[in-house]
N, C-alpha and C positions, 0 to 999 in steps of 0.2 A: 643721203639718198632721198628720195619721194617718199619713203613712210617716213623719214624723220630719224634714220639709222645711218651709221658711218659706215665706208668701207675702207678696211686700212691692209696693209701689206704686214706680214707677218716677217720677223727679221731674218730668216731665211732667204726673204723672197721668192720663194719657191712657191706661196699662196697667196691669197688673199682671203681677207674674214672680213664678212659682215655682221658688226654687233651692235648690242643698244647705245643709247644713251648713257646706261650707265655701265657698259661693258660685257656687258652678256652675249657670249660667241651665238652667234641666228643659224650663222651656216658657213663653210669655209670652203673655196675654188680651188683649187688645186691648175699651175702653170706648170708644164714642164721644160720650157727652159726660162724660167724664171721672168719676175715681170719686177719695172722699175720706175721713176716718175710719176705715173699718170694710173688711174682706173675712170674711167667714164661708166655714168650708167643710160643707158639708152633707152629709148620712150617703150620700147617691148619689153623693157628690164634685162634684158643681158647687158651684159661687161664688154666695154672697148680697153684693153689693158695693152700698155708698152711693154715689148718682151726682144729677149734677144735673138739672133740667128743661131740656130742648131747643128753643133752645141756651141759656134761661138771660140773664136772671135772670126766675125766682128761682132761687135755689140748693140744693142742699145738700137735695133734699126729694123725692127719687126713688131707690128699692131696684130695680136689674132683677139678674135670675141669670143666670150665665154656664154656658155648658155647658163642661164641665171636656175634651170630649171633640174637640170643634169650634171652641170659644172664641166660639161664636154666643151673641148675646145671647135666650132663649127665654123670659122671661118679666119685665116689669116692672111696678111698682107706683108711680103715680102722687098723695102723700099730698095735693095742693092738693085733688083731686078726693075725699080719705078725710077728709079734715079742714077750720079754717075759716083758709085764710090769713089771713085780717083780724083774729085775734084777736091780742090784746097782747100783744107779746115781752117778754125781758128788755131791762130798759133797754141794753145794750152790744150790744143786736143791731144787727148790721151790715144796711147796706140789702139789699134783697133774700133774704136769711139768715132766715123765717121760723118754721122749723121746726130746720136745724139737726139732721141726725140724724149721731149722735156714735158710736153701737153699735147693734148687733141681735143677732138670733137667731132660728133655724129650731127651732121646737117638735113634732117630729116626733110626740109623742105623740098631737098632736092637729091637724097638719096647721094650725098660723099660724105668722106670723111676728110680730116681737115689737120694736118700736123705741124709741129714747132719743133726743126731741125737745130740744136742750138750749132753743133758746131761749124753747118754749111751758113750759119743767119739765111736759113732759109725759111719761110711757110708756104706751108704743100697742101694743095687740095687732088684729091684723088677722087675718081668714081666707087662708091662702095661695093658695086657690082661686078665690076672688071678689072678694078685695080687702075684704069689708065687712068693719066696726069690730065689734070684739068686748068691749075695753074699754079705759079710759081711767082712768089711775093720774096724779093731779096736781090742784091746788087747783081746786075747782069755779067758783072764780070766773071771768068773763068768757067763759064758755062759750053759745054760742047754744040758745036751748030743744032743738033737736033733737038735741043732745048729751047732753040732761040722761039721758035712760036705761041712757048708757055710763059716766056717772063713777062709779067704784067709791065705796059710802059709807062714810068711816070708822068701825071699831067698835072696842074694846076686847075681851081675852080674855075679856069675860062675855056678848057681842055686842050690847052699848050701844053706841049711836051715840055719836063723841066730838064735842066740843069744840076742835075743830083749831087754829082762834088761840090757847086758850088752851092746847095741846097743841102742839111741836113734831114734827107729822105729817108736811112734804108734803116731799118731795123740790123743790130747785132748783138748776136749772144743772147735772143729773147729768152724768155719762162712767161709761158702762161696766155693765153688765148680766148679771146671768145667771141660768136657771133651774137650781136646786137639786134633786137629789135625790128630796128629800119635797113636789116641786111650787111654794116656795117664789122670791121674787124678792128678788136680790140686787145692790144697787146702790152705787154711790161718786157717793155724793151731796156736789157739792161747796158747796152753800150760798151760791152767787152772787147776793145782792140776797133770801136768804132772807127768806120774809113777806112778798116784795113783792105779791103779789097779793092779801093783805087789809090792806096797807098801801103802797103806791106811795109814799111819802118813807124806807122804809128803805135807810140805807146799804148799798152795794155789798160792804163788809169783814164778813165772821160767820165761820164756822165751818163745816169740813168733817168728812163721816162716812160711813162705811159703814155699810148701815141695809136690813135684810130686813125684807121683806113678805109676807105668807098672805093669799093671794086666794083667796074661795070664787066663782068665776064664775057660778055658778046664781044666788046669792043678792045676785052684785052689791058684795061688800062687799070690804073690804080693812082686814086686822090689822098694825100695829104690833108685831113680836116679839123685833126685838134691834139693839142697834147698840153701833159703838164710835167715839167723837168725839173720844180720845186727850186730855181733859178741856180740849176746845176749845181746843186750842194751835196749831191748824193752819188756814188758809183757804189752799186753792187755786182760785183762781176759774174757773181754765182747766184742761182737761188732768187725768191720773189714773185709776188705774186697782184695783182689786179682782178677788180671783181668791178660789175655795174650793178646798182643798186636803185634803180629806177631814177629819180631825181639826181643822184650823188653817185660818186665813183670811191672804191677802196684803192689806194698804193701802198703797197708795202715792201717794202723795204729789205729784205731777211738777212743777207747776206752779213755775215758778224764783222762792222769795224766801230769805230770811234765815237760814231754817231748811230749808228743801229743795233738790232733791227728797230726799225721806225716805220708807226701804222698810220694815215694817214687819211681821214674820207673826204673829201673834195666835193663842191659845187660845180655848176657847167660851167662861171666863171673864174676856175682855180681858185676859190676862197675857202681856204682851209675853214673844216669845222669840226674835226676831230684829232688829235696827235698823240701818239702813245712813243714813248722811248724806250726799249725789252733792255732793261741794266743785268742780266746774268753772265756775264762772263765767255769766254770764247766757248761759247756748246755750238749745237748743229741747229740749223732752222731752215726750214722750206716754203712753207705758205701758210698764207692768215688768209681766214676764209669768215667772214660775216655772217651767222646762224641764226635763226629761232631754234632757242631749245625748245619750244615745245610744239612747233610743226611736226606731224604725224601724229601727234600724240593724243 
């Protein structure tokens, strides 16, 4: 957080606790219908947390904020009613699990908020005011016509429309998101069942990568501007994480196989200058996050 304290989900999931550095409970939220993936802390200091629909199922597909001050839940967002639950998951979507939000972000710039649907490969910007949809980043296919004016279209840096199948364009199965600087989106795209939406018989096994986007939102489009795919030696189909780091960029890796988790900081021109390989055994792992410990302090 901004003073320089964690906030982590309690194993119940039914709360959230903010403690020190060195583990000292500050203060603890209370969700009631439990929250999962994600806690955001926003510039006023309340809590943007993923939570379920009540009581559920479905899952996994409701943002409310918490107030930092009262622990009162003061505003939630409903995506069944922003979005088309009916449309086609990834194949490994769990019943109920239709959307699937894995990360977010409060985009103070311009007052929305900004979600990562793993199981639609979608990312969703919403108005934080209203709820309505602002735009929609992910394969156009199986989208109901009244969508079609939110899916950003792909173009290249001459602003030709591309060729997307035959262009490795769309993000699938992401974790983890963030707005950049110069307005940009940056994502760790893990490539779970990539292509599947212009080809439903592709394999589950491909290739992950960290991969930014330039969205011009008047125009509706979405640029292709750089990634690093570590020359496709890596698939994590779960889990994972990406951080920017001003000069450098973090990739990591989480998901448990053969060669992970693997932490990774990168230059602008993919030159690795940092690598760690996690040798513990099949345990759980989610995100690796870059810190000063002793910011706030």
């Amino acid at each position: 957080l901004l003073n320089g304290n964690f906030i982590v989900s309690e194993a119940s999931k039914k709360a959230c606790v903010e403690v020190t550095m060195m583990g000292q409970q500050v203060k603890k939220y209370d969700v009631p219908y439990q929250l999962h993936h994600e806690i955001v802390e926003m510039a006023n200091g309340n809590f943007l947390v993923a939570s379920h629909s009540p009581p559920g199922p479905p899952y996994e597909d409701v943002v409310v904020e918490v107030e930092r001050s009262s622990g009162a839940i003061v505003k939630s967002w409903d995506f069944n009613t922003i979005l088309d639950p009916m449309r086609k998951p990834l194949p490994d979507t769990q019943p109920g699990d239709w959307l699937h939000i894995n990360a977010l972000y409060y985009d103070e710039t311009d007052n929305t908020i900004v979600i990562s649907g793993r199981s639609q490969c979608a990312v969703v910007k919403i108005d934080y005011s209203t709820g309505n949809l602002k735009w929609i980043l992910g394969n156009h296919k199986e989208w109901k016509a009244s969508f079609a004016p939110f899916l950003l279209k792909p173009i290249d840096s001459q602003g030709n429309e591309l060729d997307t199948p035959g262009f490795d364009f769309w993000n699938y199965g992401q974790h983890a998101l963030h707005r950049l600087a110069n307005g940009n989106l940056l994502l760790y795209d893990n490539g779970d069942y990539r292509g599947f939406y212009d080809n439903p018989n592709v394999p589950q096994a491909s290739y992950t990568r960290v991969v930014e986007y330039k969205i011009n939102e008047a125009k509706k489009t979405v640029e292709f501007v750089w990634q690093f795919d570590n020359k496709r030696s890596v698939f994590t189909k779960y889990t994972g994480y990406t951080q920017h780091l001003g000069e450098t960029r973090l990739a990591a890796y989480m998901w448990v196989t053969e060669n992970t988790p693997k932490i990774l900081e990168i230059d602008k021109n993919n030159q690795v200058l940092y690598e760690a390989t996690i040798n513990r055994g099949k345990l759980s792992y989610y995100r690796t996050i870059k810190v000063d410990l002793y910011k706030g302090m």
